[in-house]
Structures are given as C-alpha cells and as structure tokens.
DSSP file (Angstrom, degrees, kcal/mol; ACC not computed):
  #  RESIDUE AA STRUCTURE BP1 BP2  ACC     N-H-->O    O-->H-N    N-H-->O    O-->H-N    TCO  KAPPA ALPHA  PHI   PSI    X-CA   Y-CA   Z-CA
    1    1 A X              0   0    0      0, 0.0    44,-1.2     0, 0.0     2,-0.3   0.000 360.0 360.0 360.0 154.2    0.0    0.0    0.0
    2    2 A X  E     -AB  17  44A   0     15,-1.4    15,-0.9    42,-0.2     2,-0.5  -0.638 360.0-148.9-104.8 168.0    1.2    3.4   -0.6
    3    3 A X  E     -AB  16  43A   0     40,-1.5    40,-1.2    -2,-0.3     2,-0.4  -0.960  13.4-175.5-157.8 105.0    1.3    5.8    2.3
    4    4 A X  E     -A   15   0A   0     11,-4.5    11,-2.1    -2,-0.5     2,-0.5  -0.942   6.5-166.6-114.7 111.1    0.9    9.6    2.3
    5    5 A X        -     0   0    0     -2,-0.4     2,-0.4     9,-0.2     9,-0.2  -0.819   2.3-166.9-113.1 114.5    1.3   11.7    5.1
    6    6 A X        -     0   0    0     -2,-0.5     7,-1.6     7,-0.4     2,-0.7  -0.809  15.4-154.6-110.0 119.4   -0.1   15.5    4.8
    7    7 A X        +     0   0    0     -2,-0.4     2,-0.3     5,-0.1     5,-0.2  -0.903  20.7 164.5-114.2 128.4    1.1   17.7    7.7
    8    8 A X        -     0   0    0     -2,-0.7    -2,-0.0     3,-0.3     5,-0.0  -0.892  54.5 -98.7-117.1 168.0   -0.6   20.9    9.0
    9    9 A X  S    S+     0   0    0     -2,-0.3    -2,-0.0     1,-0.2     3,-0.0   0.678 121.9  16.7 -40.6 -19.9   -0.2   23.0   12.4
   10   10 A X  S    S+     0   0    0      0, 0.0    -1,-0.2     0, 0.0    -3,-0.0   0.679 118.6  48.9-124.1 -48.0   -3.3   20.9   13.5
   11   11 A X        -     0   0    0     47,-0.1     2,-0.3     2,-0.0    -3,-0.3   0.257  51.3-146.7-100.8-152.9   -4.0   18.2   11.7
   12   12 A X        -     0   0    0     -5,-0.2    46,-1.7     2,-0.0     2,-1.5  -0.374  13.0-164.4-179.7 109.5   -2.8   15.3   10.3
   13   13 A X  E     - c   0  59A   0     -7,-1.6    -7,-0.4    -2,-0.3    47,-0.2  -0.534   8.4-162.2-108.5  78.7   -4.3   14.0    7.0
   14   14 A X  E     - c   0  60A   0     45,-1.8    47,-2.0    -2,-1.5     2,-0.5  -0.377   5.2-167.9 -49.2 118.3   -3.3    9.9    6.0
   15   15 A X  E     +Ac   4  61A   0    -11,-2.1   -11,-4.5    45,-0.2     2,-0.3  -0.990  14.5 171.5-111.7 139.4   -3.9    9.3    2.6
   16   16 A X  E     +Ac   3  62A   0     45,-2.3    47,-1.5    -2,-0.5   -13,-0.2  -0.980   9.7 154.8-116.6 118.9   -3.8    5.5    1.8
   17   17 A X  E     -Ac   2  63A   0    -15,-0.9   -15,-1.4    -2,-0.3    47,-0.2  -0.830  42.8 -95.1-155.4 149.6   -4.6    3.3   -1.1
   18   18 A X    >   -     0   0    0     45,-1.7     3,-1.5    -2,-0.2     4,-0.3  -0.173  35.8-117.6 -49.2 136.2   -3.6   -0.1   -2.4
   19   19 A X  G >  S+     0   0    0      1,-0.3     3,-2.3     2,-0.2    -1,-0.1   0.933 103.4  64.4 -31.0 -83.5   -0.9   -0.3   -4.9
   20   20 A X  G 3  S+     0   0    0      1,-0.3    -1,-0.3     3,-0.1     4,-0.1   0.723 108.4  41.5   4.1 -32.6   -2.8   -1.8   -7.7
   21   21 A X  G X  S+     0   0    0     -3,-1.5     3,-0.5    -4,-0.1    -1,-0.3   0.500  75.4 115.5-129.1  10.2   -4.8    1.0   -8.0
   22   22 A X  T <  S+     0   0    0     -3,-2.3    14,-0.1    -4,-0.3     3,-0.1  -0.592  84.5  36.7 -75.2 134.3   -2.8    4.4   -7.6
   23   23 A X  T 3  S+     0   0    0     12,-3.5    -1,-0.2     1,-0.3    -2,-0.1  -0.258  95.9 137.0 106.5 -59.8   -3.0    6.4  -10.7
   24   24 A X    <   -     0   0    0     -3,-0.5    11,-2.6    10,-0.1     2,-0.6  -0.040  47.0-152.9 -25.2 128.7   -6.7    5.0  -11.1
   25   25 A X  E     -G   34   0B   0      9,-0.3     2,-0.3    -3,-0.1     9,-0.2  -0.933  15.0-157.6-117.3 126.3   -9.6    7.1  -12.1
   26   26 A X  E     -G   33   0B   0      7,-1.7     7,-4.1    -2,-0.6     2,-0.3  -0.600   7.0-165.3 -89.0 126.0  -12.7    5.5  -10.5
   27   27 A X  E     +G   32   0B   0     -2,-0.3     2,-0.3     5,-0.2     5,-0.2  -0.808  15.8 170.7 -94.9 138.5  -16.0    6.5  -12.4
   28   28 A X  E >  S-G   31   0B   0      3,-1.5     3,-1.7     1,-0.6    -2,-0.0  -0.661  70.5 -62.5-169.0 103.9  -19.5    5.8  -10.7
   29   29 A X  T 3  S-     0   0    0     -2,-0.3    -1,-0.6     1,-0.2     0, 0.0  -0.157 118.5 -11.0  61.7-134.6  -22.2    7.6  -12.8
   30   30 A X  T 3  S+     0   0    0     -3,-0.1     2,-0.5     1,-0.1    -1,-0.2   0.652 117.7 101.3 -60.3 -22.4  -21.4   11.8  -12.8
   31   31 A X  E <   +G   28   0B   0     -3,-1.7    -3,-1.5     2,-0.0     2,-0.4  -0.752  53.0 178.0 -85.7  88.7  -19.0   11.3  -10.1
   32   32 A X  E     +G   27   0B   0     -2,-0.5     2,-0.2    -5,-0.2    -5,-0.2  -0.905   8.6 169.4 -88.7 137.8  -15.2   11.1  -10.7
   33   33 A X  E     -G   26   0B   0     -7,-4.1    -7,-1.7    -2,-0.4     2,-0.4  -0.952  17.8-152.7-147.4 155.4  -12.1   10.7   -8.7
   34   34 A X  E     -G   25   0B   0     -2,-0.2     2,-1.1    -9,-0.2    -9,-0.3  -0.887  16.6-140.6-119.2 126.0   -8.7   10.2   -9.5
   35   35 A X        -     0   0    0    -11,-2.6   -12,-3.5    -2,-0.4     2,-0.2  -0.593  40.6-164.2 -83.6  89.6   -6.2    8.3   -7.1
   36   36 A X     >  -     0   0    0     -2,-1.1     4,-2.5     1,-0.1     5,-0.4  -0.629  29.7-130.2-106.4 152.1   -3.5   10.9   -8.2
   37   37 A X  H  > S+     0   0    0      2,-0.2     4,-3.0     1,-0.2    -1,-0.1   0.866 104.4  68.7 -47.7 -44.3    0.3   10.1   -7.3
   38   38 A X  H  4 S+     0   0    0      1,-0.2    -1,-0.2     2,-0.2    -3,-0.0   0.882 110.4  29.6 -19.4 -73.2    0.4   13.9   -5.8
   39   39 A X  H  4 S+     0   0    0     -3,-0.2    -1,-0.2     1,-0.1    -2,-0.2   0.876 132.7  21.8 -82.6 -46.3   -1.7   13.0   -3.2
   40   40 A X  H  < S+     0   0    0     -4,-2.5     2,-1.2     1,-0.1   -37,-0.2   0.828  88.6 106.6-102.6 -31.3   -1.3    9.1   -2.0
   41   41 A X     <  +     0   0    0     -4,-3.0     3,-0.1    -5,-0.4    -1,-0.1  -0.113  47.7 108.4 -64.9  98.2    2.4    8.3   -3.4
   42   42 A X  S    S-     0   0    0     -2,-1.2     2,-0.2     1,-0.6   -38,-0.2   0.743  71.2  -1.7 -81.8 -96.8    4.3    8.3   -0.3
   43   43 A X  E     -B    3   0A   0    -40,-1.2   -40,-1.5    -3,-0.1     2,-0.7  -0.339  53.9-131.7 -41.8 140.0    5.8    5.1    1.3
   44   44 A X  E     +B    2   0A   0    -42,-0.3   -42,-0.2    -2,-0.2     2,-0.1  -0.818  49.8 168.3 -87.1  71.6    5.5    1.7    0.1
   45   45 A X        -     0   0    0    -44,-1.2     2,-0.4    -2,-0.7    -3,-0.0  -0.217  36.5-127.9 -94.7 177.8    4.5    0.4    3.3
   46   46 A X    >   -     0   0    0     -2,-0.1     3,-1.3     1,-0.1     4,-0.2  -0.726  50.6 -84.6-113.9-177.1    3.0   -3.1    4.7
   47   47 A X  T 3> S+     0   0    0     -2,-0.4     4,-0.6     2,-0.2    -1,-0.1   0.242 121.7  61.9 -84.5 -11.3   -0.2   -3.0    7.0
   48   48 A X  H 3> S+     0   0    0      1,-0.2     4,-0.9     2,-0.2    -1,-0.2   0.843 101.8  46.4-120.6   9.8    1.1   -2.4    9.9
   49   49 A X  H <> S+     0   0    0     -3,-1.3     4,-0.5     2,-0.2    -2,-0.2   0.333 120.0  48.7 -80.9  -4.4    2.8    1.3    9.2
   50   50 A X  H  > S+     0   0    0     -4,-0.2     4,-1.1     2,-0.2     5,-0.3   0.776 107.5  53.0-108.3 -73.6   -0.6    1.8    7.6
   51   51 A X  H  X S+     0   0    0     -4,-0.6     4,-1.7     1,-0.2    -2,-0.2   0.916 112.5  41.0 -26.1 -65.3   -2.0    0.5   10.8
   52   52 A X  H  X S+     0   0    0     -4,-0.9     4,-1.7     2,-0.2     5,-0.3   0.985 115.7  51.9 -66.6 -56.4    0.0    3.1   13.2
   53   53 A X  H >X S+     0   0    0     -4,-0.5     3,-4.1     1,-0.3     4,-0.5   0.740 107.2  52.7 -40.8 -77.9   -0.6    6.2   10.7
   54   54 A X  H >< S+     0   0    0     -4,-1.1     3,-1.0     1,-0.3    -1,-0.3   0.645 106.7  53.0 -58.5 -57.3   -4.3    5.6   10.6
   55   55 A X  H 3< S+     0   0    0     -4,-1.7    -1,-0.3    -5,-0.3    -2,-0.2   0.681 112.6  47.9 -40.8 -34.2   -4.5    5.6   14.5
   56   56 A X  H << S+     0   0    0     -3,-4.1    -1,-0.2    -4,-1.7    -2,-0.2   0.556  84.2 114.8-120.6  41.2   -3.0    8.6   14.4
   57   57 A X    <<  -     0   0    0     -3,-1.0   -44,-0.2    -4,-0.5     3,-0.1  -0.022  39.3-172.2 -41.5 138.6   -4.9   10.5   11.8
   58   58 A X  S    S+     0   0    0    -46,-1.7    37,-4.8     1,-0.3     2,-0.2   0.530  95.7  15.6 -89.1 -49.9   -7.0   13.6   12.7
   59   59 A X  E     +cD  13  94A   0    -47,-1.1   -45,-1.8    35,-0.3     2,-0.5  -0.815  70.0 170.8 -99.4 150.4   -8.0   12.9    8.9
   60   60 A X  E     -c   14   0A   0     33,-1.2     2,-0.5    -2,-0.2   -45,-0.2  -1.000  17.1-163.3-154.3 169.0   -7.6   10.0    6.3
   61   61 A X  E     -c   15   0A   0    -47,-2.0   -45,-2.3    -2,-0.5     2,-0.5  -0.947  27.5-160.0-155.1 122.1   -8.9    9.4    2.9
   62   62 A X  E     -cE  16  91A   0     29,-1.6    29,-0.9    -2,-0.5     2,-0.3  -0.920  14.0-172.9-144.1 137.8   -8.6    5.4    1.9
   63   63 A X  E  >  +cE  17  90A   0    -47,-1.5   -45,-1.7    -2,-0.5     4,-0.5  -0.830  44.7  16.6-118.1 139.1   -8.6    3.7   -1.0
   64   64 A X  H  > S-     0   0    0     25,-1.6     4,-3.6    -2,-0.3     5,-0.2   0.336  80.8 -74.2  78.5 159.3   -8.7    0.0   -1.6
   65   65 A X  H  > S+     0   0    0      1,-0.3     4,-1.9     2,-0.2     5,-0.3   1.000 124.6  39.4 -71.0 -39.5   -9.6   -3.8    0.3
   66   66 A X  H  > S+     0   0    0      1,-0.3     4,-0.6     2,-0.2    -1,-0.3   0.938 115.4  42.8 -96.4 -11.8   -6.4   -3.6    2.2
   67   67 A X  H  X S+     0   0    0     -4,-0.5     4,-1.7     2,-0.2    -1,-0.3   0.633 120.0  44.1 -90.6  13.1   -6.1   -0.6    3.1
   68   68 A X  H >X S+     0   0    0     -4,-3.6     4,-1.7     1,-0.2     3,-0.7   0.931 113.8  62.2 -64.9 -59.0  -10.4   -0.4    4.2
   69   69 A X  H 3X S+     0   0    0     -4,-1.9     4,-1.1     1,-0.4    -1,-0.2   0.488 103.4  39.5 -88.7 -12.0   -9.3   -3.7    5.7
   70   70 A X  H 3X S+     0   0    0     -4,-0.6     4,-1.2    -5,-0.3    -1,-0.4   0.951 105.5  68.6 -56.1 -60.0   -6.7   -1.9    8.1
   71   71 A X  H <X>S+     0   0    0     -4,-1.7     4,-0.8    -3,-0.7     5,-0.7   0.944 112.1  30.6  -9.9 -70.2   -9.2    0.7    8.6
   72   72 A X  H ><5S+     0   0    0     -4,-1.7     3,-1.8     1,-0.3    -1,-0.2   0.950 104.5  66.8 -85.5 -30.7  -11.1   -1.8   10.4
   73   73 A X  H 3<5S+     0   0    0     -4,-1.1    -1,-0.3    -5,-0.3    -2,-0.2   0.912 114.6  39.7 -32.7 -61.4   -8.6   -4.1   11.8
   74   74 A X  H 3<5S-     0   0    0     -4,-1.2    -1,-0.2    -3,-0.4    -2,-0.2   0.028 110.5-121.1 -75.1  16.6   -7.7   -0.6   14.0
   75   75 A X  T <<5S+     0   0    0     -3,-1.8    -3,-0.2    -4,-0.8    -4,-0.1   0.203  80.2 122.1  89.5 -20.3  -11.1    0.3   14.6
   76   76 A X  S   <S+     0   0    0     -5,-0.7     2,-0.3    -6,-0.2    -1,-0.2   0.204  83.9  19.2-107.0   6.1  -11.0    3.6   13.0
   77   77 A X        -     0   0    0     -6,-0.3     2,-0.4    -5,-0.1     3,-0.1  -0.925  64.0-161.8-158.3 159.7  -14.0    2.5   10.4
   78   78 A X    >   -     0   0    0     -2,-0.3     3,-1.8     1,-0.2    -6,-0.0  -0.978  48.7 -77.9-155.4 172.1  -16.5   -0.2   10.4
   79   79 A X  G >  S+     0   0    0     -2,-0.4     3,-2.4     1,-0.2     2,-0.5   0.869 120.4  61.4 -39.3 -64.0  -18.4   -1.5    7.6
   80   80 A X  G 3  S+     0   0    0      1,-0.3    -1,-0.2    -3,-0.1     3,-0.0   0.349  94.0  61.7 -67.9  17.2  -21.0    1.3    7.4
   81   81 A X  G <  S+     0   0    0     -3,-1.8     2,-0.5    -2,-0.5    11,-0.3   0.219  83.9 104.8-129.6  24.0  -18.6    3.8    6.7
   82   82 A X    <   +     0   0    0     -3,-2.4     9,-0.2     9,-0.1     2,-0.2  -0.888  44.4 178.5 -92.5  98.0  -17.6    1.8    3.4
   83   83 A X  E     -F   90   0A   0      7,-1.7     7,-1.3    -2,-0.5     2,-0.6  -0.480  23.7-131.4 -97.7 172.2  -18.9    3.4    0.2
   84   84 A X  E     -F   89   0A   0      5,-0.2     5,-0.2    -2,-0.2     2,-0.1  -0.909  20.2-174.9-122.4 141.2  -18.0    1.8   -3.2
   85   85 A X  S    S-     0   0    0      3,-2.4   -52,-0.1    -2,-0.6   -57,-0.1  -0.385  81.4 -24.6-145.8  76.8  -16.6    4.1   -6.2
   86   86 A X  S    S-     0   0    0    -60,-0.2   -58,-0.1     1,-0.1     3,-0.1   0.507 131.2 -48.5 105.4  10.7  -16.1    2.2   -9.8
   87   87 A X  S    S+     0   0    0      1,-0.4     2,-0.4   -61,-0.0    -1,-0.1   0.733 110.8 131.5  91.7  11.4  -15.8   -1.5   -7.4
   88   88 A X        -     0   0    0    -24,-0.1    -3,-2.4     2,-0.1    -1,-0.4  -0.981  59.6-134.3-131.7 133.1  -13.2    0.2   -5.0
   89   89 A X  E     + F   0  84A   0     -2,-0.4   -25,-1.6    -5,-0.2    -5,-0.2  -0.262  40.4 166.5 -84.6 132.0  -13.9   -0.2   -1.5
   90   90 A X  E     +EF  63  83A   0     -7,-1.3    -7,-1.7   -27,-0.2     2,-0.3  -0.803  21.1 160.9 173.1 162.0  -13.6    3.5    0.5
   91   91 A X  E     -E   62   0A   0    -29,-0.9   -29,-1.6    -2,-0.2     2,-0.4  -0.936  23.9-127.5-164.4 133.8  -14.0    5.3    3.2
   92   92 A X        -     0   0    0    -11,-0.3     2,-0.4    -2,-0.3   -31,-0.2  -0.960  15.6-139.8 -97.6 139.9  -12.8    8.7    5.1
   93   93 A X        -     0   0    0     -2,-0.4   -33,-1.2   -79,-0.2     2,-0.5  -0.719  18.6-178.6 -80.9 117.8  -11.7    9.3    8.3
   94   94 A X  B     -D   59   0A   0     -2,-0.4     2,-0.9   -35,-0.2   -35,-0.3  -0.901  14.1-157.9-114.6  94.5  -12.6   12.6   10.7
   95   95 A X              0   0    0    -37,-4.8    -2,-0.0    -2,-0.5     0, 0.0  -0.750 360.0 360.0 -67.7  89.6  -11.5   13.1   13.9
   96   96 A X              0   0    0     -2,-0.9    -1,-0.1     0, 0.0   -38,-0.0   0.332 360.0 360.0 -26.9 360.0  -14.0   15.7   16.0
C-alpha cells in the first residue's frame, strides 16, 4: 500500500490506497475521482505502518480492500462507513 502523510499545524491528513490501484480514475455515474500520485504516493509500506498512521490520523482518505481492511482491523472504520466508487472499497476518516 502506498502511504501519504499531509502535515498541518493541527492536523494530520493519512492518505492511503492499495498499490494496484494508484494512478486510477474510478468512475460511478457523474461522479469522478482520480487516485492521483500527488496526493497518496508516499511510502510503500506493509499494513502495519498503515495500521499506526491511521491511528494517528485527525484525517484520512482510503482507498482499496487492504487498506479499508486496516481501517477496520484498528477500529478507526466499520463496515458502514464503506462506500463503493467504480468497485473500489472506501471510506474517510474525521477526527472531531
């Protein structure tokens, strides 16, 4: 999975998305978005640097089954916060 880390004075904004699929632009009806390198190529990490980032996220935006499937492996998602876009599993994160 690729691994992006976005740093502001406050927040802290994980972008995530499975290899496979960076680069992608997912269509679903009027609705495009494009997995663009800009934004998710970080790291090339394994699950369980994906796993710490995501825990400490104020924000995330995630793309793809392994990284949703970290999402929910660390809690930070459950199923009903899984939308579909083109067949690709995703979901954003908000910390209040």
């Amino acid at each position: 999975m690729y691994l992006k880390i976005h740093r502001s004075e406050r927040e802290i904004l994980v972008a995530v998305c499975d290899k496979e699929i960076l680069g992608a632009k997912l269509v679903d009806g009027s609705f495009a978005v494009k997995l663009n390198e800009e934004f998710y190529k970080g790291d090339l990490v394994d699950e369980n640097v994906v796993i710490d980032a995501l825990k400490s996220a104020t924000t995330a935006n995630i793309f793809g089954e392994k990284a949703i499937n970290c999402a929910i492996k660390c809690k930070v998602i459950n199923q009903n916060n899984i939308i579909e876009i083109d067949g690709v599993p995703h979901a954003q994160l908000f910390r209040v």
